[in-house]
VEXVO-568179 format. One record per residue (C-alpha): residue in three letters; x, y, z. Coordinates in nm, 4 decimals. Layout:
N
@res=ALA	x=X	y=Y	z=Z;
...
***
This chain:
258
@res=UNK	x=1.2549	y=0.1528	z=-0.9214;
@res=UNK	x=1.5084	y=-0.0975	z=-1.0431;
@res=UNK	x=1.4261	y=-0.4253	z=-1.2517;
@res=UNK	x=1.4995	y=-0.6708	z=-0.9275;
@res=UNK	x=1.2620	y=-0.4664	z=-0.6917;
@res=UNK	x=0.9977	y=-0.4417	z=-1.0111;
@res=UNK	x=1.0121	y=-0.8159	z=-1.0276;
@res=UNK	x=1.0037	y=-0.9166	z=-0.6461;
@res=UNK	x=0.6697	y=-0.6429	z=-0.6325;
@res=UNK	x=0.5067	y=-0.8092	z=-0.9315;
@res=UNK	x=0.5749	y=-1.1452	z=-0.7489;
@res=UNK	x=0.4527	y=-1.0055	z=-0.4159;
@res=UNK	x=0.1077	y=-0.9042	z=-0.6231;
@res=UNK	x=0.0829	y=-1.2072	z=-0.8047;
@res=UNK	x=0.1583	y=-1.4187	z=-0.4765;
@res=UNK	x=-0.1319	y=-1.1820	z=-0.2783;
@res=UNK	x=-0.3839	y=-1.2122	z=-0.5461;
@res=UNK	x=-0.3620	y=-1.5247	z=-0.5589;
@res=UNK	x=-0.4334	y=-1.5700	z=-0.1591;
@res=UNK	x=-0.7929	y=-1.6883	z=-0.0701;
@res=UNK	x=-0.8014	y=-1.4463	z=0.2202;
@res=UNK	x=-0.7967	y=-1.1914	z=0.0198;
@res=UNK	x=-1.1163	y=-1.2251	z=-0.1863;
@res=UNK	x=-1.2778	y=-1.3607	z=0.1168;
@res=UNK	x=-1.2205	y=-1.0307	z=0.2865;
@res=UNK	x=-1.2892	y=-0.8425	z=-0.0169;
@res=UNK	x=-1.6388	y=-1.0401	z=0.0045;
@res=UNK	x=-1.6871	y=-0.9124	z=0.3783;
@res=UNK	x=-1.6370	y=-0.5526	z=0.2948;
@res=UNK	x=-1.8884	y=-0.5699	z=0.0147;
@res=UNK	x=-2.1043	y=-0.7125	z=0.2486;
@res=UNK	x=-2.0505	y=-0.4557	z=0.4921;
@res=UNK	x=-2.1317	y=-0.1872	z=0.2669;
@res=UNK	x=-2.4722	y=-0.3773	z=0.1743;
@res=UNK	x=-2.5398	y=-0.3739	z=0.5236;
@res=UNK	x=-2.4630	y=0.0668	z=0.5428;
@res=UNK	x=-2.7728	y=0.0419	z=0.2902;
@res=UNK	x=-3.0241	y=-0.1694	z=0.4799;
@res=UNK	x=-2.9124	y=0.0877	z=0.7824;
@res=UNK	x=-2.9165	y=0.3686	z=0.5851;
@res=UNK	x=-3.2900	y=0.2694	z=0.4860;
@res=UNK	x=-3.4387	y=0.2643	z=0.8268;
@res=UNK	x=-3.2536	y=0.5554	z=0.9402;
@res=UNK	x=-3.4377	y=0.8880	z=0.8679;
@res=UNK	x=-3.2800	y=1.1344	z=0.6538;
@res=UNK	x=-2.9250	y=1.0282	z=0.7284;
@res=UNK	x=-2.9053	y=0.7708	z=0.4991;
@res=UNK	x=-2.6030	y=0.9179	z=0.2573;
@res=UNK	x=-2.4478	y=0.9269	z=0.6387;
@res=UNK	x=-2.4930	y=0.6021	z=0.7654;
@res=UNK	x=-2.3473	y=0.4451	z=0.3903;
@res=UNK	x=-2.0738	y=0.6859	z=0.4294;
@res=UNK	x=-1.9711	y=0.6214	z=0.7837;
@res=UNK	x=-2.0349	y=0.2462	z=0.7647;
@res=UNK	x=-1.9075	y=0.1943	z=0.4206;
@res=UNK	x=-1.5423	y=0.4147	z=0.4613;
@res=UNK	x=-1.5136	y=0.2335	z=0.7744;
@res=UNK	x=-1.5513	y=-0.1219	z=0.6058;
@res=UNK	x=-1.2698	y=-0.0745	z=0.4012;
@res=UNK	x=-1.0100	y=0.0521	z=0.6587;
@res=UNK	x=-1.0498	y=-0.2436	z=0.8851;
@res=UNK	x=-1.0539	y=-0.4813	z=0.6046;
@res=UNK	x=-0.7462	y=-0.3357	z=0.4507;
@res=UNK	x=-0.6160	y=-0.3198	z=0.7701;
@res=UNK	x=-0.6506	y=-0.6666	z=0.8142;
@res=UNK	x=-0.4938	y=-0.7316	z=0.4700;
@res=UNK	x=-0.1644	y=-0.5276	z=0.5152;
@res=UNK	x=-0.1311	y=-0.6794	z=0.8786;
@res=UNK	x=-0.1671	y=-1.0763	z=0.8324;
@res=UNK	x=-0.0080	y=-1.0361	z=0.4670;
@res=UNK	x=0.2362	y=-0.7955	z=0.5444;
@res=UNK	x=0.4051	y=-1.0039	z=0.8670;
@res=UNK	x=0.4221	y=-1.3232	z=0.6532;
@res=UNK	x=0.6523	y=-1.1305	z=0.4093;
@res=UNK	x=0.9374	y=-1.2126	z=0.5340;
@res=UNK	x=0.8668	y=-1.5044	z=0.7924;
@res=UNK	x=0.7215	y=-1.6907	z=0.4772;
@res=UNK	x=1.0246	y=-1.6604	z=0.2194;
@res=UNK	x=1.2576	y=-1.7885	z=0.5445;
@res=UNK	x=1.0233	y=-2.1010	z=0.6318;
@res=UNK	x=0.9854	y=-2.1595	z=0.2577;
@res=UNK	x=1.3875	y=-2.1374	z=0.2316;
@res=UNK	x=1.3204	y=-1.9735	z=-0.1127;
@res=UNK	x=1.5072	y=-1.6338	z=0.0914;
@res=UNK	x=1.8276	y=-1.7844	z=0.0492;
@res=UNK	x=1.7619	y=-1.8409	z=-0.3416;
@res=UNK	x=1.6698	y=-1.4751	z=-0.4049;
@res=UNK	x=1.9282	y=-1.3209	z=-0.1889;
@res=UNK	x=2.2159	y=-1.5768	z=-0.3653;
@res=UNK	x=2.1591	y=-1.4167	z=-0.7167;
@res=UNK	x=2.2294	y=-1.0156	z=-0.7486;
@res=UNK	x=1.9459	y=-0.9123	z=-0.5063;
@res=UNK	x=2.0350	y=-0.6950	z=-0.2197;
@res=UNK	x=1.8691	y=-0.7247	z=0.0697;
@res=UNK	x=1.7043	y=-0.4097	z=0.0815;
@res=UNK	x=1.5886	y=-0.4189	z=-0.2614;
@res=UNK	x=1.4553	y=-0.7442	z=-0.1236;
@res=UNK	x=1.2243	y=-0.5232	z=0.1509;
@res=UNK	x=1.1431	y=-0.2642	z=-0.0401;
@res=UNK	x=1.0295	y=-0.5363	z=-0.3175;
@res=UNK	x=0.7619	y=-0.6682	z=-0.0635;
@res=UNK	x=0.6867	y=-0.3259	z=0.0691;
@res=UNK	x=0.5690	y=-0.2416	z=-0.3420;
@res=UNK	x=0.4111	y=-0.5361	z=-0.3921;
@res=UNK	x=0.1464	y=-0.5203	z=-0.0932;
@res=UNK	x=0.1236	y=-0.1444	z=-0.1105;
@res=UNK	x=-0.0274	y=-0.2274	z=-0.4803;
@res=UNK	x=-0.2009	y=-0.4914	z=-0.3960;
@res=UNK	x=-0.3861	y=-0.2616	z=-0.1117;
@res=UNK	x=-0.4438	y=0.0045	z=-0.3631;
@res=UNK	x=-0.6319	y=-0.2147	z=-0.6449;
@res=UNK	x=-0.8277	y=-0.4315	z=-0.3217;
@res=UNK	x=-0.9259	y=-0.0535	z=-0.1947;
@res=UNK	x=-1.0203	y=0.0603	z=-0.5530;
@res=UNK	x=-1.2982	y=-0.2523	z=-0.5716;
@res=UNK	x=-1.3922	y=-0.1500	z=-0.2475;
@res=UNK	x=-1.4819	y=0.1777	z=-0.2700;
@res=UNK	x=-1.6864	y=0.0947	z=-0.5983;
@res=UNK	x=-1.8867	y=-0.0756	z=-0.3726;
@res=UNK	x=-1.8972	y=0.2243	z=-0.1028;
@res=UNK	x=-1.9958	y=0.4598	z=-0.4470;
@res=UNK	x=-2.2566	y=0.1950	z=-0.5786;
@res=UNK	x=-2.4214	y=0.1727	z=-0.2015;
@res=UNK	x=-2.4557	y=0.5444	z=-0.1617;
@res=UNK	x=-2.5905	y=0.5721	z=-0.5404;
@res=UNK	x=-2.8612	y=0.3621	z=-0.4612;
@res=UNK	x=-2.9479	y=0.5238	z=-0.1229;
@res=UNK	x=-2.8892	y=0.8854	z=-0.2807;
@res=UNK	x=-2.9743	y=0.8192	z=-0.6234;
@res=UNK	x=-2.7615	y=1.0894	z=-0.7411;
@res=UNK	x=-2.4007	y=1.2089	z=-0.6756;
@res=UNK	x=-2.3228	y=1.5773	z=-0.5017;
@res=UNK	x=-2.0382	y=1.7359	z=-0.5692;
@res=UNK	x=-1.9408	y=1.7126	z=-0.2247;
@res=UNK	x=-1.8901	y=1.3370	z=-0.2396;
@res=UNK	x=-1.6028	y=1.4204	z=-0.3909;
@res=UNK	x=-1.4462	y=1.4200	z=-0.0286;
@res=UNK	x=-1.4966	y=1.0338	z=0.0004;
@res=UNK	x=-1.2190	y=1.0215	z=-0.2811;
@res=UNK	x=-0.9934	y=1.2139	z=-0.0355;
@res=UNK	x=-1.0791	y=1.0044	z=0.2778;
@res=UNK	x=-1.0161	y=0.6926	z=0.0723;
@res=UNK	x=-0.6537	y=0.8452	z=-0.0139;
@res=UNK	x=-0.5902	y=0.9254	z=0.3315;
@res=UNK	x=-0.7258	y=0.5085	z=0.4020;
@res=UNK	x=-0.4548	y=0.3916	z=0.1428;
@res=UNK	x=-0.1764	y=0.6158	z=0.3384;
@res=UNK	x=-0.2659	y=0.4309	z=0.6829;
@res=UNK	x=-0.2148	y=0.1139	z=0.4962;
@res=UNK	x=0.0940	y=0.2490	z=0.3563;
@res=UNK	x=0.2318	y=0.3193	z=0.6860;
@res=UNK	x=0.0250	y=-0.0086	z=0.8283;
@res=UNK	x=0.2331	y=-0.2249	z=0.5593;
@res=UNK	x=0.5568	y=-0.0631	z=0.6444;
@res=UNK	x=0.4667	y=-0.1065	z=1.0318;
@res=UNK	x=0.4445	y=-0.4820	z=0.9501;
@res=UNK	x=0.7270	y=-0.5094	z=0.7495;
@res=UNK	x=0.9313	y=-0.4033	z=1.0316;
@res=UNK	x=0.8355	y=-0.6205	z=1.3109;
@res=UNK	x=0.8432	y=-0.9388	z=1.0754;
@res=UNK	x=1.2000	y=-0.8661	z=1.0450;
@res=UNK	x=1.2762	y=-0.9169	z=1.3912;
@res=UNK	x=0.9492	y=-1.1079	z=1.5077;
@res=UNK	x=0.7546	y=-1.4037	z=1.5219;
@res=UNK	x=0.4444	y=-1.3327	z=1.2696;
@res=UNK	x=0.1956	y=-1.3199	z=1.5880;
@res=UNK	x=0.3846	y=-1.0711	z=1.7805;
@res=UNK	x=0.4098	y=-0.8587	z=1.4844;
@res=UNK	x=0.0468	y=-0.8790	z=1.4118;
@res=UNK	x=0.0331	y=-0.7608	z=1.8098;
@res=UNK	x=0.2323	y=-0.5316	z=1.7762;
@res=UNK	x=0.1315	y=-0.3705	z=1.4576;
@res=UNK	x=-0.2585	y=-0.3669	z=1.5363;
@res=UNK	x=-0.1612	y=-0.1969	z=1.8762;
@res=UNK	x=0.0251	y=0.1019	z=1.7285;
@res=UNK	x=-0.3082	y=0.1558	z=1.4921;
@res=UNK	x=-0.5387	y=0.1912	z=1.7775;
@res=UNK	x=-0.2820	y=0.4100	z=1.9821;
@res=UNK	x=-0.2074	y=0.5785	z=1.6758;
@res=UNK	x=-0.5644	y=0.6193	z=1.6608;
@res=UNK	x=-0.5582	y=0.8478	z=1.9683;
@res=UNK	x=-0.2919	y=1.0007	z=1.8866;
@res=UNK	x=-0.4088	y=1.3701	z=1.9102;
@res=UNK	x=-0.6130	y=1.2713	z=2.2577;
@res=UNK	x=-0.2039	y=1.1516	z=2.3745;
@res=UNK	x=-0.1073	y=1.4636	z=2.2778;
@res=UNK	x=-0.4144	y=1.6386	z=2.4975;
@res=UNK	x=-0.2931	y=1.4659	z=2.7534;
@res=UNK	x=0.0563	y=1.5602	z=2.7760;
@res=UNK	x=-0.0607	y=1.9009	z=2.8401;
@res=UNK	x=-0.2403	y=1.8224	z=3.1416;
@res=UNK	x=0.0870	y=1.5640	z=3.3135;
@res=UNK	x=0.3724	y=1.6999	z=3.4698;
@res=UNK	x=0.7110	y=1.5389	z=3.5060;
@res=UNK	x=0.7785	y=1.2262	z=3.3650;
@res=UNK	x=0.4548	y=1.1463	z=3.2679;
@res=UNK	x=0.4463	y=1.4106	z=3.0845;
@res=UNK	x=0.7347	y=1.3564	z=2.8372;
@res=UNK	x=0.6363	y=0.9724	z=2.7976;
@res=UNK	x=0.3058	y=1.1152	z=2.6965;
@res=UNK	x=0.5057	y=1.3393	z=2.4550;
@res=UNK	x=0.7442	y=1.0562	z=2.3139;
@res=UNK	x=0.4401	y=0.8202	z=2.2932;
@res=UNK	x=0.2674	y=1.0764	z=2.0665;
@res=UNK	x=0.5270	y=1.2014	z=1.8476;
@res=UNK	x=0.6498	y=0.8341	z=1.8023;
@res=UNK	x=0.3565	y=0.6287	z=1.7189;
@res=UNK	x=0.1741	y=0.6953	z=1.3975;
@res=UNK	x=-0.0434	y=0.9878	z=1.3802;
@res=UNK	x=-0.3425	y=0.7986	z=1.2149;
@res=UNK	x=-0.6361	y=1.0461	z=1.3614;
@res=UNK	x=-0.4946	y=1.2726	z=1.1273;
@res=UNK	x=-0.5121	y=1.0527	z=0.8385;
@res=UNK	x=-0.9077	y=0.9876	z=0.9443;
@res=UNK	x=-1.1483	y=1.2331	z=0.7697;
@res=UNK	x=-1.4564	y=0.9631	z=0.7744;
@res=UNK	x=-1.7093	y=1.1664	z=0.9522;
@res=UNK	x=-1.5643	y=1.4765	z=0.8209;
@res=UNK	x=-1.6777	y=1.3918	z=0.4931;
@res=UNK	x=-2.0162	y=1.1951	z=0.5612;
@res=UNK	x=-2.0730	y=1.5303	z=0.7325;
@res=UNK	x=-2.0216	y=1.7377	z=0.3764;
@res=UNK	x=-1.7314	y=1.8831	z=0.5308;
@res=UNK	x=-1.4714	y=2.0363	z=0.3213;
@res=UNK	x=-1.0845	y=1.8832	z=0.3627;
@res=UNK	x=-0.8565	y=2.1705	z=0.3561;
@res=UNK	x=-0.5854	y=2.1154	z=0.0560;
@res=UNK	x=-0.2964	y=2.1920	z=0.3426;
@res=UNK	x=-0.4159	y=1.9080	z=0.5082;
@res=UNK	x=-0.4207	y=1.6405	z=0.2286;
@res=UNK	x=-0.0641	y=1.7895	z=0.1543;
@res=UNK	x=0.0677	y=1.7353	z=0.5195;
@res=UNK	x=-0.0396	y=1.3840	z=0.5448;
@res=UNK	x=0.0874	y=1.3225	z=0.1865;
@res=UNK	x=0.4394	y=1.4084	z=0.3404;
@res=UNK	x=0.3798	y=1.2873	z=0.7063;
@res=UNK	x=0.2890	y=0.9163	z=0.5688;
@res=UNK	x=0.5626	y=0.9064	z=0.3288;
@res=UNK	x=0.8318	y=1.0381	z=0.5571;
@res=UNK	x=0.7281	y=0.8149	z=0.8447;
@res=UNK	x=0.6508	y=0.5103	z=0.6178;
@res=UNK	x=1.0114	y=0.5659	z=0.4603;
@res=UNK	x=1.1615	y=0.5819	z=0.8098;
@res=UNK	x=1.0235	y=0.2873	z=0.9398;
@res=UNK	x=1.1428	y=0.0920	z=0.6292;
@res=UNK	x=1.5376	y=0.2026	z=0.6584;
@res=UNK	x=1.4868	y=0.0560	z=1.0269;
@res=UNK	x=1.3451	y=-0.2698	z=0.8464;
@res=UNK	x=1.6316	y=-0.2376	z=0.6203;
@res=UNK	x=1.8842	y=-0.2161	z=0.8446;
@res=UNK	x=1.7902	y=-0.4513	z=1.1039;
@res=UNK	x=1.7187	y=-0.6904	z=0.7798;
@res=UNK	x=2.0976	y=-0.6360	z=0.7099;
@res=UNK	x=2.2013	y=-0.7271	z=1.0879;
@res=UNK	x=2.0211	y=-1.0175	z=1.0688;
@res=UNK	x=2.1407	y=-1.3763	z=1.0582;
@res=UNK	x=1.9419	y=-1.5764	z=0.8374;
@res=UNK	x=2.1613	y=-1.8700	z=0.8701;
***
């Protein structure tokens, strides 16, 4: 990473840190996760469950939330502002301008999910009182959570560069809930024929494969993650989150911004 991206993440940080929303959401996760232990209380014997479930779930709508409404104001932001045309008048190329952004909130996601999982660890400490050694899979279901938002950031880096920010919120919240059903879209293109069938096919190879990426009730079941598993969506997310950023890139490059 080059000293001009370095700066524009660190700026991107700062600037995301700094918003409100953030801590407010932050707040709402916490509370969430308080909420997994009064549940987990009056639920009998499936209290680790319940804090599990509820808390891992807390944090991948909230940073969901975070990477969407942060993430499409990116770009839209630095063009109302006008402060674009200052950074892209000294030596700053324009996709060292995207992937800038793209550092910055990825971090920022990262150190919001870190705080939030403290809270998912502190809930199920008091419900559980001790640790297993199989809650070790919540650390791997949280790293799969910070690859959706990698690929959820990227997502909404794209359609900010071509769209108004509440179209790309639309349209990047949509492809997480079809990506959501991914494998069921791939079910069903083996039960279509004809042209249904190879929409159903596009559809599922195209949108994001995030039902792969969730391993929630996997783990709140004790369920081991195999290590091929972590290892192909360490590659899927990275290959698809780099792919969708040299289309922001070069539709960033085709763009006007006179």
């Amino acid at each position: 990473m080059n000293s001009r991206i370095l700066h524009i993440s660190t700026n991107t940080f700062r600037e995301a840190v700094r918003d409100r929303v953030l801590y407010n959401l932050i707040g709402f996760a916490l509370l969430m996760t308080g909420c997994a232990v009064l549940v987990g209380q009056i639920s009998v014997n499936i209290e680790r469950l319940v804090v599990i479930n509820l808390g891992l779930t807390a944090v991948t709508l909230f940073g969901l939330v975070i990477a969407i409404f942060i993430g499409i104001g990116l770009v839209s932001k630095e063009i109302d502002k006008r402060t674009l045309y200052t950074v892209l008048s000294r030596p700053v190329r324009r996709w060292e301008f995207i992937a800038g952004k793209f550092f910055g909130l990825a971090g920022t996601l990262v150190v919001n999910t870190f705080f939030m999982a403290l809270g998912v660890f502190a809930a199920l400490l008091y419900v559980s009182h001790h640790f297993q050694r199989s809650d070790s899979g919540i650390l791997v279901a949280l790293y799969f959570i910070v690859l959706q938002f990698v690929i959820i950031t990227a997502l909404a880096l794209f359609f900010s560069s071509f769209s108004s920010p509440l179209l790309s919120a639309v349209f990047a919240f949509a492809l997480f809930v079809i990506g959501s059903f991914a494998e069921d879209l791939r079910g069903f293109s083996l039960v279509t024929h004809g042209v249904m069938r190879w929409l159903a096919i596009g559809a599922a190879y195209l949108v994001p494969n995030f039902s792969a990426l969730n391993v929630i009730s996997l783990v709140a079941h004790d369920q081991a993650v195999a290590p091929q598993l972590v290892a192909y969506n360490t590659a899927y997310a990275l290959i698809y989150a780099t792919a969708v950023l040299s289309a922001t890139v070069l539709i960033f490059e085709l763009r006007n911004l006179k």
